[in-house]
N, C-alpha and C positions, 0 to 999 in steps of 0.2 A: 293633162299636165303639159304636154307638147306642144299643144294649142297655146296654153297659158303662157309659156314660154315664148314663144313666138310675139302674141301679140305684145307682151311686153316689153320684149326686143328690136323690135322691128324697126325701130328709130335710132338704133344703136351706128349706124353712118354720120350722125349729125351729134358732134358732142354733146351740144346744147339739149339737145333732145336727150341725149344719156343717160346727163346729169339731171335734167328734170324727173326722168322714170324713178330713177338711185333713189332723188328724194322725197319722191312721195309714196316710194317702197318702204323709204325708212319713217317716214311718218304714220304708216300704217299698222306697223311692227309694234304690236302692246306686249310689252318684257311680261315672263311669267315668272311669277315668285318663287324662292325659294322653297321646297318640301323636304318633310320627312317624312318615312314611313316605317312605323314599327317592324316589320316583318315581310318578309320577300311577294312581291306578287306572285301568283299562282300560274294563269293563264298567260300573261305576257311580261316573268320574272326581267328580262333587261330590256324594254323597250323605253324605261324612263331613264337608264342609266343611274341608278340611286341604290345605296346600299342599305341595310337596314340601319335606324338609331344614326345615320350620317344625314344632317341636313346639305341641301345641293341642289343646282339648277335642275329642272327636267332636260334631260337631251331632245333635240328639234327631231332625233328620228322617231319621238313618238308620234310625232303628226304623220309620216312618213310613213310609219305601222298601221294606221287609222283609216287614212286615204287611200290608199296605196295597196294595202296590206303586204308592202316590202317591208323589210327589217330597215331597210336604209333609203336614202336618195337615189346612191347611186344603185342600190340595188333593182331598184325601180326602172332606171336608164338600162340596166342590162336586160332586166327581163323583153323590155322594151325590145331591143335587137335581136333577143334569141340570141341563137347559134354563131351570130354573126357581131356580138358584141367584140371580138378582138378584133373582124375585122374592122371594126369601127375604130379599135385604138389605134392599131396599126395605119387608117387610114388618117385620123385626127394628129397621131404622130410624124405622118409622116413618114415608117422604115420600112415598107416598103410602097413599092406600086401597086394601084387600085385595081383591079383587071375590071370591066366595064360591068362583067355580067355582075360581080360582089358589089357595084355602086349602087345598081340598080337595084340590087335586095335592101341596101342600107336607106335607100329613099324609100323603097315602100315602106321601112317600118317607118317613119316620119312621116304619112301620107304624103309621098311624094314633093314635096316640098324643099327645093334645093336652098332657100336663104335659111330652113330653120335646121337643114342637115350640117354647115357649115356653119352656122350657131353655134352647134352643141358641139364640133370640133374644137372650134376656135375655144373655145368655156373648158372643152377638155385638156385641150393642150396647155392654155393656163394656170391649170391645177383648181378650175375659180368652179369647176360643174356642180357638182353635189352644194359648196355653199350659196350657187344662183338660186338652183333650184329649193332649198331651204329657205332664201329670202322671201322669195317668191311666196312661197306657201305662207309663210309665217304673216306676211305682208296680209293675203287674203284672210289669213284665221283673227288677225286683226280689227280686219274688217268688217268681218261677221261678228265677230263678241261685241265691238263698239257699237254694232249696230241694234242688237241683240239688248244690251244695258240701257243703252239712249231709249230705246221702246217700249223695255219694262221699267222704267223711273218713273212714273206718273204717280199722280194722288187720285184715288176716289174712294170717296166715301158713300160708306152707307146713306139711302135716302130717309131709313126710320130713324136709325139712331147716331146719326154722324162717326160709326168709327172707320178708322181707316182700312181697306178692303185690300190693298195692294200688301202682301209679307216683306218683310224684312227679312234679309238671307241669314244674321246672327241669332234670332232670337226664333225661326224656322229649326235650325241647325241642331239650336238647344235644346228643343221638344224632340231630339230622338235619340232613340236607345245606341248612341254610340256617341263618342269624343274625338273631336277631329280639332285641331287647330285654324286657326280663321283662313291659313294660307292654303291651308289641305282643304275647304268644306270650298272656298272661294276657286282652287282648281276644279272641283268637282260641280259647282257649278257653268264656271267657263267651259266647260267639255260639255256638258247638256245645252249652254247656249248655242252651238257652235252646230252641235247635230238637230236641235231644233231649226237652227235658221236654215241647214240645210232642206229639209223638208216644208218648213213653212213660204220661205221668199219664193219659190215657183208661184205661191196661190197669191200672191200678194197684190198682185197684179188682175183681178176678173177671178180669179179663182173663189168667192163668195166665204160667207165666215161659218157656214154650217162645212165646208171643205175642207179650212183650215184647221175646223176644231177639234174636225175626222182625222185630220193628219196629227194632230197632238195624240189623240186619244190613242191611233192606232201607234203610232212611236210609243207610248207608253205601257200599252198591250205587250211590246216586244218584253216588257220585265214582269206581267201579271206573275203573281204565284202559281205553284203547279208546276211549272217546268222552267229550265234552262230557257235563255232569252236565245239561242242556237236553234234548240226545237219548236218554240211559236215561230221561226223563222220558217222553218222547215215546214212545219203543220201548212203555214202559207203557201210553198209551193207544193206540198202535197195536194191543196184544195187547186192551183190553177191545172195542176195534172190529172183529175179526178181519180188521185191514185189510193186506196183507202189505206194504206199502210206505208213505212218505207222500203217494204222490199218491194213494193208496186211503181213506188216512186224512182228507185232504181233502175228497174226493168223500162220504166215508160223515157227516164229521161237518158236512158244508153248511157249508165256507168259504164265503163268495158273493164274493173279491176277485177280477182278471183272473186272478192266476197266486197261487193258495190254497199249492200245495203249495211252489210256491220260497220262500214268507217262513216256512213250518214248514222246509225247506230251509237254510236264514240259519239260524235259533234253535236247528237241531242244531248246528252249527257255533259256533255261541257268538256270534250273534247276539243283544239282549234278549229274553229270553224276559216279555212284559209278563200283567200279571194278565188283561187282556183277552184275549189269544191262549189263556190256561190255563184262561177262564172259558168261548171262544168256541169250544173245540177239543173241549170236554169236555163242553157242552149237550145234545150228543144222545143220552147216556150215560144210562141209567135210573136210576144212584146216583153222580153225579158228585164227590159233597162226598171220597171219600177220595183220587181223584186231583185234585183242586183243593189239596187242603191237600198231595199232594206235588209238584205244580207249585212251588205257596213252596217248601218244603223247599228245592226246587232251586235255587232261585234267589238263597234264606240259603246256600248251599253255596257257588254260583259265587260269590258279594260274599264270604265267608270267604276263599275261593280269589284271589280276585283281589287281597286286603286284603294278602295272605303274598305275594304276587309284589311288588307296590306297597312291603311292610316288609321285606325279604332286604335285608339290609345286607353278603352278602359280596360277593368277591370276581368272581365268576359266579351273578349272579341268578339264582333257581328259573325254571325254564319255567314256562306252564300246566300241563302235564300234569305233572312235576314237583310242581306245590306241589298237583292234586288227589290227588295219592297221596300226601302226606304227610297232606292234610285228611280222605281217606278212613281212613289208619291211626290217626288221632287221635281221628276220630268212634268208633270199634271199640273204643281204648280205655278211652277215656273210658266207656263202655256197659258196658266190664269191668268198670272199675275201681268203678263202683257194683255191681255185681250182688255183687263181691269183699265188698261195705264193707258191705253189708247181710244177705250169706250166712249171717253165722254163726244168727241166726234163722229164717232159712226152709230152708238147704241146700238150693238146690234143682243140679241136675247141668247145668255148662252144656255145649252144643255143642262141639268140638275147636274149633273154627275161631274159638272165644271165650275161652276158656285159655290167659292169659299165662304164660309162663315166667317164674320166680322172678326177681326183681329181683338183681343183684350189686352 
């Protein structure tokens, strides 16, 4: 995010340039609709800022929650500095003087980087930091759903019997055991496009279509039946640790709490599974970054999961396990229904297990 920050600031000397960023930050920004939700969420009850039976924007910190795994922006910016986030205020204010050695620690948390430490002063002393950083995100999650929708809109049809092969998201929605409002099933899709394009756009590039369809599949795995989308999380770093249990998995990945393996214990179960536990579980791993990014995954799935139990407006609310097998069928199709929208250029053959049946 400091990165992101940067490079989108960097031209913040030159008005002209400032104002060009602003605007094509703000053309990026696709407004998210009003929701409701019958009943409080479970696992992440204020991360959308929405009460129950009250219709209302989502708050921008649940993207903040997502990414992040902060509760907020700026909580994000703190964790960021550590111990040394008041020195930061203190320095971005102004009251008092900086002593050299506390500069030097404030740059390292910014990898060293003095235009982007003066940045985030400058943004804080403004009062303008948590909303930059908000744009900013918001601008990119923009950018990914429109790119996401633009790629599944295609037509193809059947070669035997001409029906149309690509789903429609309202009449999908209506073939499942729960009642969501168009504004509530159309969030719940933008949040699965959003973590699809994260794992898909790396391959998109040489990454070949048997890879990318391995990436859908295995994103979709994180909700199979059986267990908590936390513990297939887990099960995965259990397999890079060849550790046969989680009190193994504890031991191999140097928990240091009194009892390491009961709170990976909790977090199978549907416990928070927090960024720290996904950072600290996975440190001793020689190439951590691909299960760190599906630690998130996991954790955008269970907030999807939870968002659809919280929005069932029937009669007999979805279970959890329920509403992850409709999130897990959703995530599937959705991965179809692009591959469908874009086939007619590349035809490439997909898997059975990714071949929807012709629409009626």
């Amino acid at each position: 995010m400091f990165l992101e920050l940067r490079m989108a600031d960097r031209g913040n000397v030159e008005t002209l340039q400032d104002n060009t960023a602003r605007t094509l930050q703000g053309a990026l920004i696709q407004p998210f609709e009003e929701l409701t939700i019958q009943r409080a969420m479970t696992l992440f009850p204020t991360a959308l800022g929405l009460l129950p039976g009250c219709q209302g924007l989502p708050s921008d910190d649940f993207l903040a929650n997502l990414l992040t795994g902060r509760r907020s922006f700026l909580a994000y910016i703190r964790r960021g500095f550590g111990r040394d986030f008041k020195n930061f205020e203190n320095y971005a204010l102004q009251k008092v003087r900086t002593s050299p050695a506390v500069r030097a620690r404030l740059l390292n948390a910014v990898g060293s980087d003095e235009q982007l430490l003066e940045l985030l002063a400058e943004l804080l002393r403004n009062g303008v930091l948590a909303q930059r950083l908000a744009g900013l995100t918001r601008a990119g999650e923009g950018f990914l759903y429109m790119l996401m929708r633009a790629s599944s809109s295609g037509s193809c049809k059947c070669s035997n019997c001409g029906a149309e092969m690509v789903s429609q998201s309202a009449p999908w929605w209506a073939g499942q055991r729960c009642v969501l409002g168009e504004a509530e099933s159309r969030f719940v899709d933008r949040v699965l496009y959003d973590v699809l394009a994260v794992s898909l756009i790396p391959l998109m590039f040489g990454g070949g279509w048997s890879r990318r369809i391995q990436a859908a599949d295995s994103l979709a795995s994180l909700c199979d039946a059986g267990a908590h989308p936390f513990r297939h999380w887990l099960a995965l770093v259990q397999r890079a640790y060849r550790a046969k249990d989680l009190t193994a998995l504890a031991t191999r990945a140097g928990l240091d709490s009194q009892f390491p393996d009961s709170h990976l214990q909790r977090c199978g179960r549907g416990e928070m599974l927090t960024v720290d536990t996904i950072t600290s579980v996975t440190a001793r791993l020689r190439a951590p970054d691909t299960l760190r990014t599906q630690g998130m995954h996991a954790r955008a799935l269970a907030f999807t999961i939870d968002f659809l139990v919280a929005a069932d407006s029937s009669q007999e609310p979805l279970t959890w396990s329920e509403a992850q097998a409709v999130v897990a069928a959703r995530v599937r199709q959705l991965a179809t229904d692009l591959w469908l929208s874009i086939s007619k250029s590349v035809r490439p053959v997909p898997p059975q297990h990714l071949e929807p049946e012709p629409l009626k």
